[in-house]
N, C-alpha and C positions, 0 to 999 in steps of 0.2 A: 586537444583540451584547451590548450592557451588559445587558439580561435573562437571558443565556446566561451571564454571567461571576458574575451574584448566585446562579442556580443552582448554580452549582459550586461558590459559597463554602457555599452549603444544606447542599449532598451530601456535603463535606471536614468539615462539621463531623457532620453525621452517622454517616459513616465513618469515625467517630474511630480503630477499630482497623483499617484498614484492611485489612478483610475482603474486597470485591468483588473480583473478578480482575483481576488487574495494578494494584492502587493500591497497594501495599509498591516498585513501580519509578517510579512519580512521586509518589505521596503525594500528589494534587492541586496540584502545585504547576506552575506556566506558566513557561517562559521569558521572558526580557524582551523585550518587542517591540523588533524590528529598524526602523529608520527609512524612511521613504517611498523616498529618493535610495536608499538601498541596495538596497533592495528593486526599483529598476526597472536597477540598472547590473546585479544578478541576473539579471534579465527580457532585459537586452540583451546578455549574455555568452551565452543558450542560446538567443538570438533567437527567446524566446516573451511571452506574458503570462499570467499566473495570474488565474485566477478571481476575482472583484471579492470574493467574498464569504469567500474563503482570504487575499490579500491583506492586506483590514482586518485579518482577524482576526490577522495575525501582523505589522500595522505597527502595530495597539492592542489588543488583548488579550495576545496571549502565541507566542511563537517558540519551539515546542516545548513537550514536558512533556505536564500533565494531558490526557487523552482515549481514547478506549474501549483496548481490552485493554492492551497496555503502554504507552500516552500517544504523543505525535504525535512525531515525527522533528522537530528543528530544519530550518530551509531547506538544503536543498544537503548536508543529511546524513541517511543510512538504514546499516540495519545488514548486514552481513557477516559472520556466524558468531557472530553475537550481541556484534561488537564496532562501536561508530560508526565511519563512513568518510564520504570525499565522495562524488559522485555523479558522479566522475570515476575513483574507485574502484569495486572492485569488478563485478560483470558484472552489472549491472540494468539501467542507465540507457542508455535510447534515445537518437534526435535526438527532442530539447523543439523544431523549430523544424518539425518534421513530423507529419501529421493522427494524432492516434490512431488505429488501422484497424479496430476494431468497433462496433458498434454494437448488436450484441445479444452472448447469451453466446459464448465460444470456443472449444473444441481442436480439437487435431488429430484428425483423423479416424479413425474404428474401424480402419480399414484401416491407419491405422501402427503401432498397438499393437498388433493381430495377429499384426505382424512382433517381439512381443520374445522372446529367446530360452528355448525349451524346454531345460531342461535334461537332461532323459530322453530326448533326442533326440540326446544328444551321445555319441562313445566315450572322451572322456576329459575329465581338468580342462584339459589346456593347451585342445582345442578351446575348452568352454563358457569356460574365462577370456578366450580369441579373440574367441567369440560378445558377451560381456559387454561386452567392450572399446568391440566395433563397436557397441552397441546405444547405449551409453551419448554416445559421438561422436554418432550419429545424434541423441540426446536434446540435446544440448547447441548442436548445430547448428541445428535445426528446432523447439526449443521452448524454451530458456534464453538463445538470442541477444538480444541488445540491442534490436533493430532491431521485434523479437514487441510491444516494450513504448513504441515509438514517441510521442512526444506525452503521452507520462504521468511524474507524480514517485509514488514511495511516499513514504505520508504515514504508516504505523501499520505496527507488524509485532504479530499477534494468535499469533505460537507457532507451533512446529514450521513454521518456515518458512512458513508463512500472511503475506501481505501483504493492506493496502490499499491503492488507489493515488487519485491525482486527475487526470485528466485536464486538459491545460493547454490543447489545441494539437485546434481541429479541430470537424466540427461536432456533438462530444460531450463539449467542453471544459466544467469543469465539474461534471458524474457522477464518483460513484464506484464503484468495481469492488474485488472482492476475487478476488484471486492464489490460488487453489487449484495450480496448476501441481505444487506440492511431492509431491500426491496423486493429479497425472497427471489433474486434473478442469479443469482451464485456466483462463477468464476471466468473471467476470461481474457483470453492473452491478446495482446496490444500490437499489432503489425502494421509494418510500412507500407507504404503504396505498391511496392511491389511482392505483396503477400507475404513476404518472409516477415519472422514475428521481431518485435521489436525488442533492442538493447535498451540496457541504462543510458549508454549517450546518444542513442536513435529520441527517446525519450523526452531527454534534458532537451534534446537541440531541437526538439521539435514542437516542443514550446515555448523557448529564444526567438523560433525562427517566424513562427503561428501569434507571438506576439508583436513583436517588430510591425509586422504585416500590417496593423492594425494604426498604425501612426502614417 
């Protein structure tokens, strides 16, 4: 981790104009690490544990701030219409004290977006605003509920509603995944060059390392 932390001072001074995408919203700069006890009466408020290697990094490097597209969420807070909230806010957050349920990538099945409505099929607006209505319930039931997102925190929001999450809870704790759901494309987990799926600091470093590159 203190290798990962001298990178970043590299990269900050590099991108002095803060040219790369999303460094004008953190500037390379970390929150201040939150303390061990905190960090476990968190862990026993959602009755999970966080990954050894997220953990350190936000009880001694940084709680929030610097990291790929617009920088990482502080603990216990992600965003909501582009404004911070808890993780008691807003409609993301699962139960952290139950398994994450995938394990490879996810959506819903061809056959329920078959079902969205034609519009050319309709004889009026009040119908197709009807059709709209029910479509949209159906989305927000079966694909925006809480429960889809089980076992996981969002840790980065990468635009137009794009997330990343980290897996706490389960035996894919750990991995991370990125939230396409916005684009109707669902769930899926982030791996290394050598197939095996990626950590939080496979993650971090690998866009330390993918940005460096670029100078």
């Amino acid at each position: 981790m203190n290798k990962l932390k001298d990178k970043l001072q590299v990269l900050e001074k590099a991108d002095k104009d803060l040219s790369l995408f999303g460094a004008s919203s953190h500037e390379y700069k970390l929150g201040s690490p939150i303390s061990i006890n905190l960090c476990e009466e968190i862990e026993e408020k959602y009755h999970c544990t966080f990954p050894e290697d997220y953990k350190y990094f936000i009880t001694n490097v940084g709680n929030g701030g610097a990291g790929p597209f617009y920088g990482l969420f502080p603990l216990e807070r992600h965003d909501d219409n582009h404004d911070m909230c808890s993780w008691e806010e807003g409609y993301l957050i699962g139960d952290l004290s139950k398994p994450f349920p995938y394990s490879e990538k996810w959506n819903l099945p061809t056959s329920f977006w078959e079902n969205e409505p034609d519009p050319d099929s309709c004889d009026s607006e009040e119908q197709e605003d009807e059709l709209w209505e029910k479509w949209y319930q159906e989305i927000d039931t079966k694909y925006w509920a809480p429960h889809i997102m089980d076992g996981a925190i969002p840790i980065c929001h990468q635009g137009c509603a794009i997330r990343t999450w980290l897996v706490v809870t389960g035996p894919m704790k750990g991995t991370v995944w990125d939230d396409y759901r916005c684009d109707y494309e669902g769930i899926t987990p982030l791996k290394n060059a050598d197939g095996s799926f990626s950590s939080f600091t496979d993650w971090y470093l690998n866009w330390v390392t993918e940005s460096l590159n670029e100078f």
